[in-house]
N, C-alpha and C positions, 0 to 999 in steps of 0.2 A: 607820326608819333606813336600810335596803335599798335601799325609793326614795326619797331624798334623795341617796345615797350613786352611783347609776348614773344619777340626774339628773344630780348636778355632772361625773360621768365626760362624759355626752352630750353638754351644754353647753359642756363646754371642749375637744371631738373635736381642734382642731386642734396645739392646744399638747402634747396627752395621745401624738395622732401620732407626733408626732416625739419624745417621751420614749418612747413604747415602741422605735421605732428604734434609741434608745442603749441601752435595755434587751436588747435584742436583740444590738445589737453584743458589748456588754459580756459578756452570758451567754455569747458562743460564745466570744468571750476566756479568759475567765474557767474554764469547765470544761476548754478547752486547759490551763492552767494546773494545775488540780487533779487532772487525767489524768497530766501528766508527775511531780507527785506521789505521786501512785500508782504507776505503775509503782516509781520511786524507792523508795517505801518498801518495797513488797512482794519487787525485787531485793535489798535491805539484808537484809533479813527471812527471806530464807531459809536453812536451812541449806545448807553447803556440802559437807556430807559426808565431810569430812576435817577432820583437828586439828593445828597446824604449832607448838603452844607449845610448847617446851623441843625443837625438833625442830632438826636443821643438816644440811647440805651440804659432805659432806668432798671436796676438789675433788685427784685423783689425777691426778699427772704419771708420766712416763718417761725415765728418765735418756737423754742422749745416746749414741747408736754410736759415738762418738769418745773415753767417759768411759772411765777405767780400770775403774771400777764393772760397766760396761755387761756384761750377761750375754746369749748370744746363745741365744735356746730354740730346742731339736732338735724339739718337737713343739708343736701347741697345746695340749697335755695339762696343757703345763709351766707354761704362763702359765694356765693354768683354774687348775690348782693355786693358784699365788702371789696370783692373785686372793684363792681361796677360803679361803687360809691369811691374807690379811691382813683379811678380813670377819672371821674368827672370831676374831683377835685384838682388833679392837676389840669383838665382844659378850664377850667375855671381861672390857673393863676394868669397874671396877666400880660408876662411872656412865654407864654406859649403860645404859638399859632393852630397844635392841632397835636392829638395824644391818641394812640391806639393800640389795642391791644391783639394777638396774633400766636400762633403755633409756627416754628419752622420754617418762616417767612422773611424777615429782614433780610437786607443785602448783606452779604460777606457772613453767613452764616453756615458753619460749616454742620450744618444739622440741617436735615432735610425730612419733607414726607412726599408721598408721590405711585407713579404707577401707570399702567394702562387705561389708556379712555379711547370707546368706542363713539362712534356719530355716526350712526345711519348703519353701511356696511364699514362703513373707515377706520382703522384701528392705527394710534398714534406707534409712531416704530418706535420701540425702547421708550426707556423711563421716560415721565414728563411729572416738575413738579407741583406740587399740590399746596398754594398755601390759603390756611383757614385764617380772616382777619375783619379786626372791624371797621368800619366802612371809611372813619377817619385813618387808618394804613395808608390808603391813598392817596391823601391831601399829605401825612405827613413824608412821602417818600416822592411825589408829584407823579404819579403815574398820567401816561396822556392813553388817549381812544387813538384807531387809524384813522377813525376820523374825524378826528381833531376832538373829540370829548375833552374836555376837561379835569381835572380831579374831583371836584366838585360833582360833577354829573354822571360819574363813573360811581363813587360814591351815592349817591342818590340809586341809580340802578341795581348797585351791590345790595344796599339796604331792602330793596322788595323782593332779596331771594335769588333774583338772578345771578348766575354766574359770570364771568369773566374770562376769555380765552385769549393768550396771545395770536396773533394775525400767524409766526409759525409753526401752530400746534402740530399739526399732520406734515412739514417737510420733514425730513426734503424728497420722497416719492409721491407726497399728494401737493395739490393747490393750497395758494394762503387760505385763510378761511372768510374771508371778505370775497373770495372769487366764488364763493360756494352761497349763488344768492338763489333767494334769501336769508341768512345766516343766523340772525336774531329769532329769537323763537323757537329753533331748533332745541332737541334735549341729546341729550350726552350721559352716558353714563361709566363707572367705572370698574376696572376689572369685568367677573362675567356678569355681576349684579345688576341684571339691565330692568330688575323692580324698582332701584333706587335710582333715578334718573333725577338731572337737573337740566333746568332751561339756560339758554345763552342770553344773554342780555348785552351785550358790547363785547367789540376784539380790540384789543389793547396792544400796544408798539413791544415786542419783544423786551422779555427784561434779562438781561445778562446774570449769570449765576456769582462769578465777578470779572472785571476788566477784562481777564485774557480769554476766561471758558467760550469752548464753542459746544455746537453738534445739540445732544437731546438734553443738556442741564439747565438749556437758554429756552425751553419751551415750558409754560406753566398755566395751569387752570385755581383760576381766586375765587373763592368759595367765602359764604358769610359763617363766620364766628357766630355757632348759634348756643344757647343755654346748656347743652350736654358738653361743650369744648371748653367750655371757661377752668375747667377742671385742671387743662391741660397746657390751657391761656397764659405763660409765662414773658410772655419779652412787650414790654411797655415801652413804647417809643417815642419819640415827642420831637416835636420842629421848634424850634425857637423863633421869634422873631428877629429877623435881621437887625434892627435898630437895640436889639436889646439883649443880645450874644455876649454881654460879658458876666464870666466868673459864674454863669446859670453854675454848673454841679457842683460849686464851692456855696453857692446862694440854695441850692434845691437841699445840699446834702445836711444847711444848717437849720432849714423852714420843715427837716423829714419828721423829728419824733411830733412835735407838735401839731403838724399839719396832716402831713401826709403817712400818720397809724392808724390803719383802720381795720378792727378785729386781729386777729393774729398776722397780719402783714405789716410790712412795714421795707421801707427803701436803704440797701444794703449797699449798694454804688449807684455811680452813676458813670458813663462812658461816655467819649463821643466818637462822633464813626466815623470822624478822621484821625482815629487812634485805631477802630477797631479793622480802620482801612487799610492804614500802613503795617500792621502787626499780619496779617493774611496775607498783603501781597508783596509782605519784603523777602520771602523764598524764591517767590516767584520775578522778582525784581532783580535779584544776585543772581537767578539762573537765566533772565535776561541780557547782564553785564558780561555776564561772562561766554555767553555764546556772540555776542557783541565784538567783545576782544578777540576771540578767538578770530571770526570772520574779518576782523578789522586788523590784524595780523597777516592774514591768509590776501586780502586786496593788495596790501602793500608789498608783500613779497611777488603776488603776480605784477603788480606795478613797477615795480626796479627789476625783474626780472624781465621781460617786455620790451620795458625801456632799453635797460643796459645790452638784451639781443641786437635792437636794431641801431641802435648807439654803435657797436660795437660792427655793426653789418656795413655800417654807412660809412666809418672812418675808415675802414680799410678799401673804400674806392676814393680817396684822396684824390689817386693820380689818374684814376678813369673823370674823377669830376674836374680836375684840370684838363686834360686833353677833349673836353668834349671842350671845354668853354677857349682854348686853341681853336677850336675848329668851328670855334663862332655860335653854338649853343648860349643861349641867355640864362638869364638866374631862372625865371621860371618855369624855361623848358626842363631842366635839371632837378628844380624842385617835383614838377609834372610828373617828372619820368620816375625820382626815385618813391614819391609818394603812391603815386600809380600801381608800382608793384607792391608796396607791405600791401594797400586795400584791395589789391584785387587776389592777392592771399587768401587774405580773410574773406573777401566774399567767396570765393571757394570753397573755403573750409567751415563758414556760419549755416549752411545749410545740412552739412554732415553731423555738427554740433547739434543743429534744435531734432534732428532724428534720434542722435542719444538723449535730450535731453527730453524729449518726449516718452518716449521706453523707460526712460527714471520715473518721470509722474508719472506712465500707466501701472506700473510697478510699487505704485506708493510709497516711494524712497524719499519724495521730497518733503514738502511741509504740507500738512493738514489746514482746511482751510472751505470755510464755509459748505462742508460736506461731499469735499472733490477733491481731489488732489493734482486733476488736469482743467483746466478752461482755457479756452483758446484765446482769449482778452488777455489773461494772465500768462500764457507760455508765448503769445506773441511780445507780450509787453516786455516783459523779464528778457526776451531772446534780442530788443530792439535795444533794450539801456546796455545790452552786455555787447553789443556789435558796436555802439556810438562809444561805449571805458576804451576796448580794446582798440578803436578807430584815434581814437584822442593819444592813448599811448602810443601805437606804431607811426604818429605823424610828429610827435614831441623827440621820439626817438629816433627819429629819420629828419627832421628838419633844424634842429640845434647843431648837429654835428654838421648837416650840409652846408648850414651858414656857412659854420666856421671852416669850410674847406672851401668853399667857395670864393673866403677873403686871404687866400695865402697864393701867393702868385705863380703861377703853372711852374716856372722853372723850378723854382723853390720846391714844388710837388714834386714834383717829377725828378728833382735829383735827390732829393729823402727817399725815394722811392728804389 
């Protein structure tokens, strides 16, 4: 069977030529294809490190210097105050789960602060964010420790000053920061101001900048909201409780002048951040669908094109697949033989393919992707789904038509022929 099988390959060198060609084109298509894939699913896939259900965005205004209302403060003491008197009025009502206040910090904001932080000799590569918040931030967005901390105890730790590190501040050139023992206790400081240094107190599960970001947006240091920041302390957040998530910003925005005015503030909206979730990432979601379509386009024409090659390869040995089964060949000697050849094409040609398609990701042509653009998990993985499509096509394409030549009776063949 062996040799009969790389006899007929030999015989037909020229026609087989130029099929490995497409073969060739195809695969390096083709794993482009299942690479953008991947990435895809493994960005879906991840956790994000924060929880935004039952969570809102109470958006605080200031009346105007012109208002009768208008209260003029003699100290910033006065406005820290009224700030901090109107946070503990809402963790006061009694669905709330948990209210805090913060700079630059909530999820899906597109408003950042941030920079350079040094630890020891280690200097984090590019930006890393910076948010300043009060300790219930935490509990309301559920942030967890690597090791297993809590909200609650992250909070508690936030509260005596220490600071907060994600586990990947220093990749992706240095180690997590939990590899770096002892870690806790450690200070840090930012930019070159190594007089103003802060202690680490727990490393926290990476928090996503949102769903898709990758690289230096996903790494942040959480610092406590202290009395000079309240200044600058704008975004009030709040968790609802599950059992009690109906109509809150229709119920908060009618309990605001009465309840919640305190000094010249007062509650101007209220959001929730599965509105402020969808609103951020529906650009991002349309430029998903449609690189979607496009690839899902691009599969299906390499799919009928594939097909319809070896469809087309198979029907015209009609009368070779009558004369062999004359000559007492069984059905799946014939199947053997014709399937034998498209896969050993392609095994031929799949190792010339993952050479280009390795030169593509050293070349950083392909998709970006946890700070690499080659890994060999990934360029093997991608190169095995793309050998099993094309395997699945040239045996659909090769074994539908042989059926059907197989059930037309030699003579019948062979005088069509």
């Amino acid at each position: 069977m062996n040799q009969k099988l790389f006899k007929q390959i030999r015989n037909e060198w020229r026609s087989n030529l130029w099929l490995c060609l497409e073969l060739l084109i195809v695969s390096v298509v083709l794993w482009y294809i299942v690479d953008y894939f991947y990435v895809s699913k493994t960005l879906y896939s991840r956790p994000l490190g924060f929880d935004v259900e039952h969570c809102y965005l109470i958006h605080l205004n200031e009346v105007n210097d012109k208002s009768p209302d208008f209260k003029e403060y003699e100290s910033n003491e006065q406005m820290v105050a009224d700030k901090k008197e109107l946070l503990m009025r809402l963790q006061r009502r009694p669905e709330v789960e948990a209210a805090s206040l913060s700079v630059n910090s909530y999820p899906y904001n597109g408003s950042n602060s941030g920079g350079e932080f040094t630890l020891d000799t280690l200097k984090t590569s590019g930006y890393t964010i910076r948010r300043i918040i009060s300790p219930d931030f935490l509990r309301v967005f559920r942030y967890t420790g690597v090791n297993d901390e809590t909200p609650e105890q992250l909070a508690e730790i936030l509260s005596r000053g220490k600071a907060l590190v994600s586990d990947n501040l220093m990749n992706y050139d240095h180690p997590e920061i939990t590899s770096m023992q002892p870690y806790t206790g450690r200070r840090m400081y930012m930019y070159q101001d190594s007089t103003n240094t802060f202690e680490i107190g727990a490393a926290i599960k990476p928090v996503l900048y949102f769903d898709y970001m990758q690289g230096q947006m996903n790494r942040s240091v959480v610092q406590l909201l202290n009395e000079n920041d309240y200044g600058w302390a704008d975004e009030l957040c709040v968790r609802v409780r599950e059992n009690m998530d109906n109509d809150f910003a229709e119920k908060l925005m009618a309990d605001s002048e009465k309840q919640l005015r305190v000094g010249n503030m007062y509650v101007a909206d209220v959001s929730s951040f599965a509105d402020i979730r969808d609103n951020v990432m529906r650009s991002e979601h349309q430029k998903d669908r449609n690189y979607i379509t496009c690839m899902a386009f691009l599969l299906v024409n390499i799919f009928l094109g594939l097909l319809g090659t070896f469809w087309f390869r198979t029907q015209q040995r009609t009368a070779d697949i009558a004369i062999r089964k004359v000559s007492g060949a069984s059905g799946s000697n014939i199947f053997a033989l014709l399937l034998g050849e498209g896969l050993i094409l392609l095994s031929v040609v799949t190792p010339i393919a993952l050479i280009i398609d390795i030169n593509i990701a050293h070349n950083e042509l392909n998709f970006y992707l946890a700070g690499d653009y080659l890994t060999w998990p990934r360029m093997l993985f991608c190169g095995l789904v793309s050998y099993a499509a094309m395997a699945v096509m040239i045996c659909l394409g090769i074994a539908i038509p042989a059926w059907r030549a197989m059930h037309i009776a030699p003579a019948e063949a062979l005088r069509d022929e």
